[in-house]
N, C-alpha and C positions, 0 to 999 in steps of 0.2 A: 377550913371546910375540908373535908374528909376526899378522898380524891375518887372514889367511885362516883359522889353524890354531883363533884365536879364534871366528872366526865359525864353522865347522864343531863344535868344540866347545862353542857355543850353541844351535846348530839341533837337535844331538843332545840335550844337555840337555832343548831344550824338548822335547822329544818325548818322552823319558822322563818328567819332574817333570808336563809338564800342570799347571800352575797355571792358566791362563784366567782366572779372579777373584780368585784369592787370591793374592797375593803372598809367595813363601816369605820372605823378608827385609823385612819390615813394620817389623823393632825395630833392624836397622840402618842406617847412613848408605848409599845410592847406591853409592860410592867402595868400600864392601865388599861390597855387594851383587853387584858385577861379577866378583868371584872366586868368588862360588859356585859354575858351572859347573866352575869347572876344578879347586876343593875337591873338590866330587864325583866328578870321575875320580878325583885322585889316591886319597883314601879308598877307593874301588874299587878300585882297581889295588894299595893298598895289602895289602886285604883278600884278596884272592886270592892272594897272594905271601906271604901269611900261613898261608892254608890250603892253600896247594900244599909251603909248607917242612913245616910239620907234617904232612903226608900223605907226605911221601918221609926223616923221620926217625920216621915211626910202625913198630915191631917189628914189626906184621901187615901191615905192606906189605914193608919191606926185607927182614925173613927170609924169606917166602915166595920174594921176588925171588932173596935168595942161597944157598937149598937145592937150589932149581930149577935154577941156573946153576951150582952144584956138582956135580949131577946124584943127589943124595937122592933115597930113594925116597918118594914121596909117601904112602905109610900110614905113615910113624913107623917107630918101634923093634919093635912088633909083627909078631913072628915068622907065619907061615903057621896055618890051622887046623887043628889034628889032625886 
């Protein structure tokens, strides 16, 4: 990774995480220690892309999307009130 793109995806980190004292990677070596920031996007980016598939294959989103686009009437099968 290009090292501007690194430092920027540090600075954000740090602003998110806030460690100050505590250091999130206490129990491993330095050398892995430096991918954490960019663990945490990925994980993040990950998760989203996770919950945006399953929101555009969930039936209360796409049928509604392809009733409406069919042009269904929006009350159902329910005929008019006596």
């Amino acid at each position: 990774m290009p090292a501007r793109n690194k430092d920027t995806l540090d600075q954000v980190y740090s602003l998110i995480a806030n460690e100050e004292d505590a250091r999130v990677c206490t129990d491993i070596p330095d050398e892995a220690c430096r991918e954490v920031p960019r663990n945490f996007f990925l994980i993040l980016g990950s998760n989203v892309l996770t919950k945006l598939g399953d929101l555009l294959i969930s039936p209360k989103t796409v049928l509604a999307w392809l009733l409406s686009a069919i042009g269904a009437p929006a009350g159902g099968l329910a005929g008019p009130d006596p």
